[in-house]
C-alpha angles and dihedrals in degrees: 000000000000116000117203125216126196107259084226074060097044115041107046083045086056098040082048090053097053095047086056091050088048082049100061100047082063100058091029119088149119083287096063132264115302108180102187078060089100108041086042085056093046095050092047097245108117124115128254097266096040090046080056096054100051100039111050103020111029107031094047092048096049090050096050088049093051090046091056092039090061094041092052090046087050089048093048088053097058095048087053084050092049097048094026083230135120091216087068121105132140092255103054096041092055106261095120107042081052102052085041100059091034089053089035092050087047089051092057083049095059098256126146137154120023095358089061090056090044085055099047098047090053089046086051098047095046089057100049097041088056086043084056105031095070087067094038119237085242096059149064111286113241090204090188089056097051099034083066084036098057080041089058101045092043081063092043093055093041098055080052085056089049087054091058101046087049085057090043123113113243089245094065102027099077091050084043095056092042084044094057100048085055125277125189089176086106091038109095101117097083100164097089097051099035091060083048095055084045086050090042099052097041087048088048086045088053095045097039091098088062096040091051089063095036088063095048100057140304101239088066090045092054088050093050080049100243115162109237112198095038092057099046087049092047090046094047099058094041088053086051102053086053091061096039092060087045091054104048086046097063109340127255117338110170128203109040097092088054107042096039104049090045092049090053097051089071089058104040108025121236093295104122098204086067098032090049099070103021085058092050083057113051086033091055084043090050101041087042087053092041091057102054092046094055084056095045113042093064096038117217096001117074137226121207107258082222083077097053092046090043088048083061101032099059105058093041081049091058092035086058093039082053108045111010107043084136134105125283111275115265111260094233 
């Protein structure tokens, strides 16, 4: 049974949540957790080194992360929507693997900036329109069918990935194949993609009313005169260019589109207008916390973040393949 929270409950527990995740990437790290470091940041009263620290290596770090973790819920969020189905999320259609060996493949040609972005965006559209087009944006979704299908062309793309590391020299495999199972070690500019996730969530929140018709069935959508293909096309780029950002950011981390649109569900109900925001903000949290985990339980040495939010994504993967392969609730 769902159970719905007041969005005045919700969403400052979730914003509280995420400063506190924000919070402890700043006082967790290979020297141990200090847990004044952040108050002491925050008053102006740090030493040099520390000041250091926190200001040019975690916080930016933490940022960057929470910025990915809400693209990726956001993104989460369109594909359900698509295939009016929970087991839906850019990494395991497809999307991500697309946008990684097409940025990836940009990245051995010299490329950087914008044109890695551009790379990545065409790498994750491709993906997704062969994902959709299987079951045709004019038809009915067969979400069975394209879930194996974005299986499939994950694999397809990451044998593509393999072939490029093979040809790799030794001096860049080793940061590629760190790269690719998610890395925020170069992230720490986290200006540009923090604006997008602002953009991006006030854009979902605008075309959640459509999205709220679009996931309970299409026959109601034609009568309310939405257009349908329009709107699925709208939604899949949109949902693209999501992932390709993430993905040039720190490289392809799985699993947080799916875990965290389907946890918030429970909390907010299937209205868009309340799991929008209330999924950018745990997703942002848990890919905030993942990370600094990823950089603290080894200490000094690092684990790609891509392997803690595969280690809970998994087994929620196979729970929902097991006992929710059905449509999206109706959002009345």
């Amino acid at each position: 049974m769902t159970q719905r929270y007041s969005l005045l409950t919700l969403l400052p527990t979730l914003l509280c949540i995420s400063l506190a995740a924000v919070a402890l990437a700043m006082t967790l790290g290979s020297d141990g957790f200090r847990p004044t470091l952040a108050g002491q940041w925050l008053a102006g009263s740090l030493g040099a080194t520390d000041n250091t620290l926190v200001t040019t290596l975690r916080l930016p770090r933490a940022l960057s992360a929470f910025a990915v973790g809400g693209l990726l819920s956001l993104c989460g969020v369109l594909m359900q929507v698509l295939l009016r189905n929970p087991l839906a999320d850019p990494y395991i259609l497809g999307t991500s693997s697309g946008a990684a060996s097409a940025a990836l493949l940009a990245m051995l040609l010299g490329a950087s900036g914008y044109a890695l972005d551009l790379a990545a965006f065409s790498g994750a559209c491709l993906a997704t329109l062969i994902v959709f087009g299987i079951g045709g944006l004019r038809g009915g979704f067969r979400p069975a069918v394209l879930l194996l299908t974005g299986v499939v062309i994950a694999t397809g793309f990451g044998a593509l990935v393999s072939l490029m590391l093979a040809l790799s020299d030794d001096a860049t495999l080793r940061g590629m194949l760190f790269w690719l199972m998610g890395d925020f070690s170069l992230a720490l500019h986290p200006a540009p993609i923090l604006s997008l996730l602002v953009v991006s969530t006030i854009a979902v929140v605008l075309l959640a009313p459509h999205l709220n018709v679009l996931a309970e069935n299409e026959t109601r959508a034609k009568l309310l005169g939405l257009s349908i293909v329009q709107t699925r096309i709208a939604v899949l780029l949109l949902a693209s260019l999501l992932c390709a950002f993430a993905v040039t950011q720190a490289g392809s981390i799985g699993f947080v589109g799916l875990v965290v649109p389907h946890l918030m569900r429970r909390f907010t109900g299937a209205d868009h207008r309340r799991l929008v925001p209330a999924a950018m903000l745990a997703g942002g949290a848990l890919l905030c916390v993942a990370d600094t985990l990823s950089r603290a339980i080894l200490a000094p040495r690092q684990l790609p973040v891509g392997v803690l939010t595969a280690a809970v994504g998994v087994p929620l993967f196979l729970y929902l393949l097991k006992r929710h392969s059905q449509p999206l609730p109706h959002t009345r």
